[in-house]
N, C-alpha and C positions, 0 to 999 in steps of 0.2 A: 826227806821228800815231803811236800804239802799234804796234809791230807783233808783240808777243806778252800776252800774259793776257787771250784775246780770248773771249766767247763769242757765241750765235749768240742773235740777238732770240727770246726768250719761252725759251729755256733757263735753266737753270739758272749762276749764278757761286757758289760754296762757297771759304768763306773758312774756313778749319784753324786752329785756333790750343791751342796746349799751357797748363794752366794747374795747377792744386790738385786732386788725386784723391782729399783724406783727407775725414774729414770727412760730410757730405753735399751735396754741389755741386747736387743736383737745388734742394735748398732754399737753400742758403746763397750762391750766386754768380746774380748778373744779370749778362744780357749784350745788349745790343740795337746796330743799327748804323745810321745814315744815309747811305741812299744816295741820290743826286742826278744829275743832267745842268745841263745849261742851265735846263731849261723845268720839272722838278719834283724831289721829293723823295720818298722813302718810306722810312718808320720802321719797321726789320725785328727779331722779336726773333730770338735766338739760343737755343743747346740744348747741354747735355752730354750728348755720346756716349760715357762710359764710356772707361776707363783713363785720365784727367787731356784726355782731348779735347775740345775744345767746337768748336759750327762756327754758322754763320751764312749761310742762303743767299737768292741775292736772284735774282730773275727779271725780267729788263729788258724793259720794254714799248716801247723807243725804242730804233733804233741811235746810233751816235755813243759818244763819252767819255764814261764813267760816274766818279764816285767813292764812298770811303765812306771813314766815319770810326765806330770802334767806340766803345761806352761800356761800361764796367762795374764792379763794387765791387770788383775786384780788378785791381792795377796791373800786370799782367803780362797782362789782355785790355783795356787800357783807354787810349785814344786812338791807336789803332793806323788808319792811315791807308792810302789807294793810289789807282789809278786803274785802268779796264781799259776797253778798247773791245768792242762791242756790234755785231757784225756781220748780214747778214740772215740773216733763219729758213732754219733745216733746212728740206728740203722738206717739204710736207705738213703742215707745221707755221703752225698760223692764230691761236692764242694761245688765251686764257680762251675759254668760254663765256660769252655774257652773252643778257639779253633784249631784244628787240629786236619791233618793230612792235606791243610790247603784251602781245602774246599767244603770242609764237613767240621764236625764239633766232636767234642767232647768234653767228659767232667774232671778236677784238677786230677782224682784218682785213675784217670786213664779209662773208663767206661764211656763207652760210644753212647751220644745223645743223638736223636736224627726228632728237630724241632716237628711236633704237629699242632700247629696253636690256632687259637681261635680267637675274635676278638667280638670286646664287650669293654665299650669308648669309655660309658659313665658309669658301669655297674656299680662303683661305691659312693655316687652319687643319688642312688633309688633310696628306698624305704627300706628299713632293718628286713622287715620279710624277706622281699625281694631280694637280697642280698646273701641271707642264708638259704633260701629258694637258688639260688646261682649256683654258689658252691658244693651245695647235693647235688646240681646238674654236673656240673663238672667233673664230679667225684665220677659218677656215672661212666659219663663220655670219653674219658683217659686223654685228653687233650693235655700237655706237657709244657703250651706255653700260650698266654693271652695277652691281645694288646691293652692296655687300660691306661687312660690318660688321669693324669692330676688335679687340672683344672676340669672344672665341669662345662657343659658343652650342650651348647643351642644352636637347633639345626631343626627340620621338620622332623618330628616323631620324638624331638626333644624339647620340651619346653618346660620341666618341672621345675620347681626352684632348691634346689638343696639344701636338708636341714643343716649342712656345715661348710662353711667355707674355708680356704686357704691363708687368708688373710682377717686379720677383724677391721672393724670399721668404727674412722673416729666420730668428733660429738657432732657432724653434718650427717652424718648416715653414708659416708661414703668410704668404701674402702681404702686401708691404708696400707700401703704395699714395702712402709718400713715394719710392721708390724706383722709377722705369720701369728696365725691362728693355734697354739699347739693340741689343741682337741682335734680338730682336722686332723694335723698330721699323725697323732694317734689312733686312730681310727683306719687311715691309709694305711697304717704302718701293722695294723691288726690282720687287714686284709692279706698284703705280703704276704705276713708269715703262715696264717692259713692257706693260702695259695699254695707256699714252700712244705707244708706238712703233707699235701696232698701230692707232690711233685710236679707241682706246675711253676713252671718263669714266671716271675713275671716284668714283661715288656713293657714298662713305666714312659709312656708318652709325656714328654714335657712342657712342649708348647701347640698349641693348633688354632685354628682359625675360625673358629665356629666359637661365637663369644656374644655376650650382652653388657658381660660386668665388667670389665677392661682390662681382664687378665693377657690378650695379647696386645693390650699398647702398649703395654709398661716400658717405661723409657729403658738404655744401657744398663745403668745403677742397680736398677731395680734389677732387671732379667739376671743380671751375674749376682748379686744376692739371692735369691732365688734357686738359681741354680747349686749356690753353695749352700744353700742347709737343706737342699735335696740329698748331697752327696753325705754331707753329716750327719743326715736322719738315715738314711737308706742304705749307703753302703757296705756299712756290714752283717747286710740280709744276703747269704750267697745265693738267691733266688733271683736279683735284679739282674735287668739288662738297660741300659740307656739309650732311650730310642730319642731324640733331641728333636722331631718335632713327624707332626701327622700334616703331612701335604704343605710342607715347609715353603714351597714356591707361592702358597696363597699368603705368607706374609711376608714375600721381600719389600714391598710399598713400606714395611712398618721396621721391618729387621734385614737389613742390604746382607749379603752375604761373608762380608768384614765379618758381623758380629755373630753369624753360625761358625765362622772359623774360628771364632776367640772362645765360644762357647764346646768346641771341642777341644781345642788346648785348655780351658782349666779342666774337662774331665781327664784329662790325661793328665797334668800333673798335679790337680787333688783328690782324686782316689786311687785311695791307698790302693784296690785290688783290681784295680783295671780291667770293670765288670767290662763286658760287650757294647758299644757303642755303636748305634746307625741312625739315620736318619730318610726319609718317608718322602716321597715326591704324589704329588695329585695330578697335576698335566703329564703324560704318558710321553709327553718327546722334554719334559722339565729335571732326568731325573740328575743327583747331585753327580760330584765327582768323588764316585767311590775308590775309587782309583791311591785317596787321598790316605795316606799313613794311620791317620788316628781313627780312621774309619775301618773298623775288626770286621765288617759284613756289609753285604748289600741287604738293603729293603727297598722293596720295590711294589710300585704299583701300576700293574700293565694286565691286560684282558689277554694278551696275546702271546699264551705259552709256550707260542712254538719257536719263539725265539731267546729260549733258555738258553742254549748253548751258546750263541752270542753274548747273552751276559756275563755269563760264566767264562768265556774266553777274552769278554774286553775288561773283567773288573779281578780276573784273578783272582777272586776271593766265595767264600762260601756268601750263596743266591737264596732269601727267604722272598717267595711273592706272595709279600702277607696277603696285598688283596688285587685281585685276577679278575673281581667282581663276587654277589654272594649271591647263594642261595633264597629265591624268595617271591614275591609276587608284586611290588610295590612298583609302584609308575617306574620311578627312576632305572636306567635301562643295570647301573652298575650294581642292580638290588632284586633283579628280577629273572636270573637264572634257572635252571634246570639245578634239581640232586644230581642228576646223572654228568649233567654239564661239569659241575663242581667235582665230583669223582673221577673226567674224562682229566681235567684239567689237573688235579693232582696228582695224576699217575704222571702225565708229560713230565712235569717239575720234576717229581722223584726220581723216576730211571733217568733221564736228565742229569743227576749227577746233583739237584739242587733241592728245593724247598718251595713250600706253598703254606698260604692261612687259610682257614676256615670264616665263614659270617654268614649270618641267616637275619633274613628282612624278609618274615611273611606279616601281612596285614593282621593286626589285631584289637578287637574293641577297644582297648585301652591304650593305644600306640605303646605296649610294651614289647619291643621286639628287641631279640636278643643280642644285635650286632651295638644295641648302646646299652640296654638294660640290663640285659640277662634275664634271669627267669628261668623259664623252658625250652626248650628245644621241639621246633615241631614238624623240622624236615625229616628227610632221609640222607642224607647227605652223612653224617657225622659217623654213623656205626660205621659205612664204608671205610671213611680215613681211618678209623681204629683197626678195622681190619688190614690197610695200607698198612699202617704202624706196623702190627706185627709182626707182618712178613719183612719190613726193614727193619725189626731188631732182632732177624733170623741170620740179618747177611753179614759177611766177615769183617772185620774192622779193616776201618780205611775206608765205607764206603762205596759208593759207587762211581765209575767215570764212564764219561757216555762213550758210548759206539760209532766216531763220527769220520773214519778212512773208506767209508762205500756210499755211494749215491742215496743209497734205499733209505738211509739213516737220517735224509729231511725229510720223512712223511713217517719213517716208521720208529720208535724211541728203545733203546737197546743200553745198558748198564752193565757194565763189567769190571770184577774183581776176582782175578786169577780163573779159574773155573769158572765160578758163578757168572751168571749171567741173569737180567730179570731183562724182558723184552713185553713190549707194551705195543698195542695193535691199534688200541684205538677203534678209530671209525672205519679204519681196513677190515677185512674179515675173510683172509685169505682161507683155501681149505688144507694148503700144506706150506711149510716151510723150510729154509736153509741157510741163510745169511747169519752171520753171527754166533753159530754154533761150535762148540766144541771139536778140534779133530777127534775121529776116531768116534766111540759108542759109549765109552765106558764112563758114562755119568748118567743121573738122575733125571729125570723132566716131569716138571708140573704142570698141566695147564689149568689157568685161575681165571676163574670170571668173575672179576672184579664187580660187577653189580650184586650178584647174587650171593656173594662170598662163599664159591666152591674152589677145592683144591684137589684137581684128578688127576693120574697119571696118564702121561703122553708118550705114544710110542714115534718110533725111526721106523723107517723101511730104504731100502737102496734110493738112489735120487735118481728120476731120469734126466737124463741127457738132454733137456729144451733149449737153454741156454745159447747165446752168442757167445762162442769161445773166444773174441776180440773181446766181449768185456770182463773177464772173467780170467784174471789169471792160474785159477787153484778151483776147476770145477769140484762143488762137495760128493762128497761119498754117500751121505744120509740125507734124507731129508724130516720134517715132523709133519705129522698126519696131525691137522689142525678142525675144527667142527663148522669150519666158515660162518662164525656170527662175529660182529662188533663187540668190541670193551671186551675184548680178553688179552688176556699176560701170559706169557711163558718163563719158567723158572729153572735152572737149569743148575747142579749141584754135582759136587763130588759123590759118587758113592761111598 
């Protein structure tokens, strides 16, 4: 048995290798490697990191004896061989995100993930402070997944110029899009992993439309290179998810929809661990066709929650509404929400059977607001969702499916999983209830008022008789004595 070049299931193994620095190695040197066990194999590419370095890294889904064997057009990284053992996971550590019961997630070890993520566009684009100012925020807030784009991005309330770019630039001062930067991508690739130590995703946005430097012109060539030493830098961080572009509909003029399907076919057949893939629409009637195989989820960007179950029933697949709009005070209407509004909206999505994002855009002396910068946090919005959270990582695996065989179930939001039931009232504020409950008495009930974050118990009493027994084939027995205000939930459990 090995007893040294060991690492730990779903970490990372990073193979070093010195080769040719003249030249340009981005274009003129391939490097890929097979790694194997007993039981399977994966074909990983490889990447030059600048000054004659190139590396290659592999993330093992199995403990035991691993090998690899390298290949490349250059004999000095080419058939370079070894073995290393593959010990259990770090703590905390569950592997990929994947999908699971359909409609919901989970980690590769079978542990229920229900996404609460937040986004912050260029946060590794601000200033060092800033940036470790973020990730104590985060730490904080227990948010499990953020959106964060690559390129840096100019938009009102973003104008700064980043100490690091993607690309370096040649001797006109203009960037050169056959050359990445590899301090950049180390720097990106620092963030990842702190992101992944804290248990946060992170949603790696790859292209978007908000530009000055011409990172969204880049001819074909260019964008599939690009793309591929994303996959070689990133992949084997089990933290990523591949989000392929933010409002993807505002570059069809530059990028026709040909080259977003070619651009999902290489994530599917070059990564090796076929992290999550989706992509993001900006016009509310624009959005893609999730519908589409290589697309693992919906992202979506729509104000209008209450037609969760629609998506959920046309795309078949698990529904994240990153943004719904945010939290904040700023002119722009998709920026200028209610905490409460953002809390109303996140409950739909969830008992819904789907997903929602967080973003905060309140005005600040410094236009540092969090939805591009990060920073601080200065709404109310966010300890809500945590407390959302944890009442979803109380419910049984599988998930929830929405409650939608009675009329009432278009105004009023109901989730069910065997027993359990979570029912969401919303802007209703009935003072008793009956729909969707349990036969019989012999369960638990909570009622939660989701703004104030209380969990008290709810009683039954006999149901009267008010009802039109035409609509009603199975009048209830019980009914719940409710305190008739808005924004409360009822939770309903096995004893």
């Amino acid at each position: 048995m090995l007893t040294e070049n060991t690492v730990a299931q779903w970490g990372i193994f990073e193979l070093e290798l010195g080769g040719k620095s003249d030249g340009n190695p981005f274009l003129e040197v391939s490097l890929s490697a097979k790694f194997w066990n007993a039981e399977k194999e994966f074909l990983v590419p490889g990447f030059y990191d600048g000054a004659g370095t190139y590396r290659l890294r592999f993330m093992p889904d199995a403990q035991g004896e691993w090998h690899y064997s390298t290949s490349s057009n250059q004999v000095e990284l080419n058939n370079i061989e070894g073995r290393f053992l593959v010990t259990p996971p770090d703590e905390n550590k569950h592997g990929l995100v994947r999908v699971a019961h359909q409609y919901h997630f989970a980690y590769d070890d079978g542990t229920s993930y229900y996404p609460f993520g937040t986004t912050c566009y260029a946060w590794v684009h601000q200033t060092e402070e800033l940036q470790e100012q973020t990730l104590q925020t985060l730490q904080a807030a227990k948010f499990n997944k953020i959106r964060m784009c690559v390129f840096p991005k100019h938009y009102p309330y973003n104008e700064n110029e980043p100490d690091l770019h993607p690309f370096e630039k040649n001797a006109a001062g203009d960037f050169d899009f056959t050359r990445f930067n590899p301090e950049f991508f180390r720097h990106f690739e620092k963030r990842v992993q702190q992101l992944g130590e804290l248990g946060i995703e992170a949603d790696v946005i790859i292209w978007h439309p908000y530009d000055r430097w011409g990172y969204s012109q880049m001819d074909e060539e260019s964008d599939y290179r690009y793309l591929r030493y994303l996959i070689a830098r990133l992949s084997a961080y089990s933290n990523v998810w591949w989000s392929l572009a933010n409002e993807y509909d505002f570059l069809l003029n530059i990028k026709p929809i040909a080259r977003w399907e070619r651009f999902f076919e290489i994530l599917c057949e070059e990564d090796p661990y076929q992290h999550l893939r989706s992509i993001h629409n900006g016009n509310v009637n624009m959005n893609y066709d999730h519908t589409k195989p290589a697309i693992t989820h919906v992202c979506i960007q729509n104000w209008d929650v209450k037609r969760t179950k629609e998506w959920r029933s046309t795309y078949k697949k698990p529904i994240i509404n990153d943004e719904f709009e945010y939290e904040g005070n700023i002119p722009f209407a998709w920026g200028n929400i209610s905490a409460q509004e953002v809390v109303h909206r996140f409950w739909i999505m969830v008992v819904n059977g789907c997903y929602a994002g967080h973003g905060e855009t309140y005005e600040h002396p410094e236009n540092i607001l969090w939805w591009s910068h990060g920073g601080v946090l200065h709404g109310e919005s966010w300890q809500r969702i945590a407390f959302l959270q944890q009442i979803m990582a109380e419910t049984p695996v599988g998930g929830l499916t929405p409650i939608e065989d009675v009329w009432l179930w278009a105004r009023v939001s109901g989730g069910v999983n065997g027993i359990y039931r979570l029912i969401y009232f919303g802007e209703h504020q009935p003072m008793f209830w009956w729909a969707g409950l349990p036969e019989g008495d012999n369960y638990a009930i909570d009622i939660i008022d989701t703004w104030n974050m209380t969990i008290s118990p709810g009683a039954l009493r006999p149901a009267r008789i008010f009802m039109a027994k035409e609509l009603y084939k199975d009048l209830p027995q019980f009914e719940l004595v409710l305190p008739g205000k808005p924004y409360l939930a009822v939770r309903i459990r096995e004893k």
